[in-house]
C-alpha positions in Angstrom: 277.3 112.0 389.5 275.2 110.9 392.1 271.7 109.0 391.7 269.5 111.5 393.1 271.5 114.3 391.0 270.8 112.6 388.0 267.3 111.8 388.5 266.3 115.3 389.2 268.0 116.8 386.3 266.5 114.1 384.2 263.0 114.7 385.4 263.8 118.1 384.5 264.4 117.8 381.3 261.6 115.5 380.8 259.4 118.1 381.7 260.9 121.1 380.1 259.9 119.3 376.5 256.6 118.0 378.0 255.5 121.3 378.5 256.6 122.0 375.0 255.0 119.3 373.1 251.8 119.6 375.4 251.0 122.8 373.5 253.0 123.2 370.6 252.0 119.9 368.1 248.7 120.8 368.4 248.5 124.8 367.7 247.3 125.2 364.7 245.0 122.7 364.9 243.8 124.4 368.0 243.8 128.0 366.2 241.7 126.3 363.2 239.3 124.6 365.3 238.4 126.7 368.3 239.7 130.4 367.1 238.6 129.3 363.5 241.6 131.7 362.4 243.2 131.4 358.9 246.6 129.6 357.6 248.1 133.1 357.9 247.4 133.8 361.5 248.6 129.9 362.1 252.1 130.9 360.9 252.2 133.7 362.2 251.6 132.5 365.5 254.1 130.1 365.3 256.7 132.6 364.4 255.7 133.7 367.9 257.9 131.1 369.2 260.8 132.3 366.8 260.8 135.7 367.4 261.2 135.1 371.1 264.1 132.6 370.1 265.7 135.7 369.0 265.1 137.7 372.3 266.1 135.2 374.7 270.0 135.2 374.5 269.7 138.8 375.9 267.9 137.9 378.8 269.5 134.8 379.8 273.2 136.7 378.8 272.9 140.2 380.4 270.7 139.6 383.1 270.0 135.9 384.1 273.0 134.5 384.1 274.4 136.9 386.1 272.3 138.0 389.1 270.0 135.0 389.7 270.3 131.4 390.2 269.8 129.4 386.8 266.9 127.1 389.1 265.6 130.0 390.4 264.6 132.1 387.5 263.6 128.8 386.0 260.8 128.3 388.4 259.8 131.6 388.4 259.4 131.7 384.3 257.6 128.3 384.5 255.6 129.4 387.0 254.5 132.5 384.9 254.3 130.2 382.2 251.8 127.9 384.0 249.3 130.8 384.4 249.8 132.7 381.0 248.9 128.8 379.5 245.7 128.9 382.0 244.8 132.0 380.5 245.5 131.2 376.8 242.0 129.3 376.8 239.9 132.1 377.7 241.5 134.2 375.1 238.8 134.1 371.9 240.0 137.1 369.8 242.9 135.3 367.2 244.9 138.9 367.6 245.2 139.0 371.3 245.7 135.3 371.3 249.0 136.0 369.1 250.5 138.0 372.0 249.3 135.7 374.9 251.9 133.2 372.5 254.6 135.6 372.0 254.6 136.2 375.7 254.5 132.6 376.9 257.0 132.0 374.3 259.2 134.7 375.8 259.0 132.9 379.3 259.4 129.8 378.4 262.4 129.9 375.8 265.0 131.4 378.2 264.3 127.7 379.7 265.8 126.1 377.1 269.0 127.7 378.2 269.0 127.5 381.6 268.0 124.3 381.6 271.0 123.3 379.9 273.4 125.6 382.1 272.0 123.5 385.4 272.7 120.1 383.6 276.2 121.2 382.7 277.1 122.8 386.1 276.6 119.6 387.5 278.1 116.9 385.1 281.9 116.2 384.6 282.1 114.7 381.0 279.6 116.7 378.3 280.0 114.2 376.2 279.3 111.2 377.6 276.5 112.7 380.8 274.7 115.0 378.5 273.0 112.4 376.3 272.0 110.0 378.5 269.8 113.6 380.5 269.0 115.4 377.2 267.2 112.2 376.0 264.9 112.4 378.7 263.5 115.6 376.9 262.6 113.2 374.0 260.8 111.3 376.4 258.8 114.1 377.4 258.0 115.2 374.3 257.2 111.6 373.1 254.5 111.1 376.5 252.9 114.3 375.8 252.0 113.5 372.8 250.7 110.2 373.7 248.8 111.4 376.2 246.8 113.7 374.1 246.8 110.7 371.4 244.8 108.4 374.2 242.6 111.0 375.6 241.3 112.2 372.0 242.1 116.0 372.8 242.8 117.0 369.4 239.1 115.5 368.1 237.0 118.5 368.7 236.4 122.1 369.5 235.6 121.0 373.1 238.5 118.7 373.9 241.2 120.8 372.4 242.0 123.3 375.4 242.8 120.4 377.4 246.2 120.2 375.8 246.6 124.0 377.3 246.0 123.1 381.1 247.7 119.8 380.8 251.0 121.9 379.5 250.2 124.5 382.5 249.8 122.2 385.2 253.2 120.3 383.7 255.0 124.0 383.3 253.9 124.6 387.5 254.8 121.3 388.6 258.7 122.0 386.9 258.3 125.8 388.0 257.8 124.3 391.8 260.6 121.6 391.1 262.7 123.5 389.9 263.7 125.1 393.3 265.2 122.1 394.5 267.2 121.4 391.7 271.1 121.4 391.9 272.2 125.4 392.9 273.4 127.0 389.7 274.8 130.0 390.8 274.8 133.4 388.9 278.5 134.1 386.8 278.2 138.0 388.3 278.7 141.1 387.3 282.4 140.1 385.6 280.5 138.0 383.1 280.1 139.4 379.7 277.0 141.0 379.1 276.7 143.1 375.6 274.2 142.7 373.4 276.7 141.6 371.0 278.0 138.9 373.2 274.7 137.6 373.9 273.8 136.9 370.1 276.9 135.4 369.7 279.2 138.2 367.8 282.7 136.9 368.7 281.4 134.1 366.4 281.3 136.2 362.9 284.6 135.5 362.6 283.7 131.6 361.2 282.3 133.8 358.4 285.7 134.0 357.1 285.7 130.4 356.6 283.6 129.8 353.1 282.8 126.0 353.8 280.8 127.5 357.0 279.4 130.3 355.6 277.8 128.0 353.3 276.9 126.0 355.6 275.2 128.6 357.7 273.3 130.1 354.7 271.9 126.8 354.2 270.6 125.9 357.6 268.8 129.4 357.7 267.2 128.0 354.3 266.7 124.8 355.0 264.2 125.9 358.4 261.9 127.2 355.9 260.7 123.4 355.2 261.1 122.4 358.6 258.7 125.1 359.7 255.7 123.5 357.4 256.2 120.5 359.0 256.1 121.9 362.5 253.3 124.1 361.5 251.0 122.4 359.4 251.8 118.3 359.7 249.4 117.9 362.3 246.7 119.7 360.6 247.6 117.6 357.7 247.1 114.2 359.3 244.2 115.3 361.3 242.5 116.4 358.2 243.5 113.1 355.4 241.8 111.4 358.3 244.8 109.9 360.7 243.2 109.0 363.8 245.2 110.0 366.9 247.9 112.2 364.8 249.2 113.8 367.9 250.3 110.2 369.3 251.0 109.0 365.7 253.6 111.9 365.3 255.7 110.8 368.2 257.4 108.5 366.3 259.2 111.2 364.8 260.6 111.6 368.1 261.3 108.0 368.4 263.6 108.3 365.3 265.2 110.8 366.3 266.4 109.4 369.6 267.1 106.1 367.8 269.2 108.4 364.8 271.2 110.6 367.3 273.1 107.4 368.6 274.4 106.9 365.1 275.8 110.5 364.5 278.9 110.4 366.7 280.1 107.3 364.7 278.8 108.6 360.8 280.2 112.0 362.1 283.8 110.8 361.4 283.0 108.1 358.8 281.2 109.6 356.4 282.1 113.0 356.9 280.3 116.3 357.3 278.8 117.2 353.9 277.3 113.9 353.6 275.6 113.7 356.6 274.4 117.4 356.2 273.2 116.5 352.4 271.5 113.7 353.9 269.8 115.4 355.7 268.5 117.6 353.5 267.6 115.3 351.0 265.3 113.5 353.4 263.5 116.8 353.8 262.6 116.5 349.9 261.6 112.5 350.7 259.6 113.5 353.7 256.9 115.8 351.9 256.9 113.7 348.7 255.7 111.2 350.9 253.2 113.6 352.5 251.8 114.8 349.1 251.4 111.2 347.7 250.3 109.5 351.1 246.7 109.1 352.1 245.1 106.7 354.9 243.9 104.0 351.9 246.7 102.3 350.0 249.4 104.9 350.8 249.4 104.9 354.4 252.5 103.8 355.0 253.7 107.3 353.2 252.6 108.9 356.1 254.3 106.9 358.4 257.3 106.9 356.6 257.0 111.2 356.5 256.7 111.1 360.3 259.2 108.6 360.5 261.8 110.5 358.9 261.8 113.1 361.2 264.7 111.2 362.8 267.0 112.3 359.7 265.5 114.9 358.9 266.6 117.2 362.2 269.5 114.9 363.7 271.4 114.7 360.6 271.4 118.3 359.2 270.6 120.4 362.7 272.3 118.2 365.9 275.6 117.3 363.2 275.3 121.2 362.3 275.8 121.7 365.9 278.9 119.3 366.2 280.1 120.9 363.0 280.2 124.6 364.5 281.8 123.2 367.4 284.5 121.3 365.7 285.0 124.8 363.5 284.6 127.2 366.7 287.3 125.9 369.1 287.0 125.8 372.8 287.5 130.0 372.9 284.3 130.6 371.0 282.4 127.6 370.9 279.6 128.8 373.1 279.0 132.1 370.7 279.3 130.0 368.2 276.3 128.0 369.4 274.3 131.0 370.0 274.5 132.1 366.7 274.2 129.5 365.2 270.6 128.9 367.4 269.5 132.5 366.7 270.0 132.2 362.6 267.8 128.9 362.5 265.6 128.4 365.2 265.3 132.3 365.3 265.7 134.3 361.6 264.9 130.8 359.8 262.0 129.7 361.6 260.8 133.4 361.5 260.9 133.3 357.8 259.7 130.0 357.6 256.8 130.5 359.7 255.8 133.6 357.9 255.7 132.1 354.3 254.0 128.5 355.1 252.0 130.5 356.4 250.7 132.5 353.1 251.8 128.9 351.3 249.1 127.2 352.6 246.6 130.0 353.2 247.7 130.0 348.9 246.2 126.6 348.3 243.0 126.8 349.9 239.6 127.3 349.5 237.9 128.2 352.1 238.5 125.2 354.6 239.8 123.2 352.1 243.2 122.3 351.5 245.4 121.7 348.4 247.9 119.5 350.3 249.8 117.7 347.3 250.6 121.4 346.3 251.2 122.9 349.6 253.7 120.0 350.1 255.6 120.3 346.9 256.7 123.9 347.7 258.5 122.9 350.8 260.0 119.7 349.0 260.8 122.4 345.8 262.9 124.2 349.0 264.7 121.9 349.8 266.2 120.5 346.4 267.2 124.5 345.6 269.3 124.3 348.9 270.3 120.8 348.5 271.9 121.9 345.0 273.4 125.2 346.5 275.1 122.9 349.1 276.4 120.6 346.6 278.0 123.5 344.6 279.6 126.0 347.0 280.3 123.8 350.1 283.6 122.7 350.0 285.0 121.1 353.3 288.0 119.1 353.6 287.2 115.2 355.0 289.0 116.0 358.2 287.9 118.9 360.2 290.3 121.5 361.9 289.0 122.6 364.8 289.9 126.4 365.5 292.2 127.0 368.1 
């Protein structure tokens, strides 16, 4: 691949998660302090995001893919983005402010996927190129944050908006960069385009498997606790009194560029069901740590909750990636991973937005939280699907990949 390839893709990447993280980290916080909404409305809104998860595949399957240019319909949605993000800020009624969400989140999460199609037009080896761009996502994600750390954004009413314009005028610089990315040209009108196709169907057949279909179960489960930490952890450190918890959260993303180097090798070492119960049982760790943890004596807790983020998603959501792969085969792989990213990031962040939602709206009076409770019915979660796991899923050490 040449230099200048590579460096445009990378920047691209960069940018696709710094326009994510911009906004996204600091939501509820946002909807608390300047909308002054409820718990409810926060997880709601964040199941704006999941709902358009769900959407998505049919517009990137039955029409982007193929009549437009994967860069092209890129800049366009970011550039939509850009303004719907500009307009966000003026919005002061929590209800309309739902839907200006649920439609940014409907441009920008066809992105995701195109922004993967341009990388892997353009590389020769997956395995070995696609790392060394994706990371740069991490990056981005990891600077935003930062950046909002060092200017104070999430302190106050005032400030807070900020982190909308600085993820607009990062979603128009990609939407404007994006047209002289690498051409990505449509598949056509051969391509297939059902609805069924597009959410993955030809998959359902891994359902026959048992090991698998546990497995799946338990990752739609298992986003219920992810989504109170995605939800409500900043909200959390912001209100135990963690200065700068926007920039202090990054090193979850740290960890989890640091962890994702070690999966290839404990992949095949270790096997499967280890990893994925590992990963799972640091969920339960994570918000013990958050419901003991305070910025006195127990700080560290904190730090070690954030810090876990690392296992928490590498080992249970990027190995169940590599699992549905290694079960798919090279005829079905790609429905395979659109099902798979529909029943977590879509149905199982849904759900799990919906009831930390009324969780934590539960264990508060007025603006007070209850957050050793709140955190022990995510942790409560994850040991009922850790034990499911441990019962049902049954997978030999060595993985047959489906022909």
């Amino acid at each position: 691949m040449k230099p200048i390839v590579f460096t445009k893709l990378s920047v691209m990447m960069l940018l696709e998660y710094f326009v994510w993280g911009a906004w996204y980290v600091t939501l509820g916080k946002y909807m608390k302090t300047v909308l002054h909404t409820d718990d409810v409305d926060v997880g709601k809104t964040f199941g704006a995001l999941a709902i358009a998860t769900m959407i998505s595949p049919f517009f990137v399957g039955m029409v982007a893919d193929r009549y437009f240019a994967a860069q092209r319909i890129m800049g366009v949605l970011h550039l939509l983005g850009a303004a719907v993000l500009f307009f966000a800020i003026q919005v002061t009624d929590k209800d309309v402010f739902y839907y200006v969400i649920l439609f940014y989140s409907l441009l920008y999460t066809p992105t995701i996927a195109l922004s993967n199609s341009i990388v892997f037009h353009q590389i020769t080896d997956p395995g070995r190129q696609f790392p060394w761009i994706r990371v740069f996502g991490t990056v981005g994600w990891i600077l935003s944050g930062l950046l909002i750390g060092y200017l104070a954004l999430e302190e106050s009413a005032i400030t807070m908006p900020a982190t909308f314009q600085i993820a607009a005028a990062a979603s128009a610089l990609l939407g404007v960069i994006s047209f002289i990315m690498p051409h990505t040209p449509p598949k056509g009108k051969a391509a297939k385009s059902s609805a069924f196709s597009a959410l993955g169907g030809e998959a359902l057949v891994l359902f026959k498997d048992k090991a698998y279909l546990v497995f799946f179960i338990a990752a739609i489960l298992v986003c219920i606790p992810l989504s109170f930490y995605y939800g409500f952890a900043n909200i959390f450190l912001d209100e135990v009194g963690m200065k700068k918890a926007a920039g202090e959260m990054t090193w979850g993303q740290v960890s989890e560029a640091i962890f994702i180097l070690a999966i290839p090798f404990l992949f095949y070492s270790i096997g499967v069901k280890r990893m994925l119960l590992l990963g799972m049982a640091a969920w339960i760790l994570r918000y013990l740590l958050f419901a003991y943890g305070n910025v006195d004596a127990n700080l560290w807790m904190l730090y070690a909750g954030i810090v876990l983020h690392g296992i928490c998603y590498d080992f249970f959501f990027v190995t169940g990636y590599m699992y549905t792969e290694k079960k798919a085969g090279e005829k079905i792989k790609s429905a395979a991973q659109g099902l798979f990213t529909f029943a977590t990031y879509g149905l199982g962040m849904f759900i799990g937005t919906w009831f930390s939602g009324l969780t934590t709206d539960y264990y508060s009076v007025g603006k007070v939280h209850d957050w050793k409770s709140i955190w022990f019915v995510p942790a409560y979660i994850a040991v009922a699907v850790v034990l499911y796991f441990i019962l049902f899923f049954k997978e030999k050490s060595e993985i047959k990949q489906s022909s």
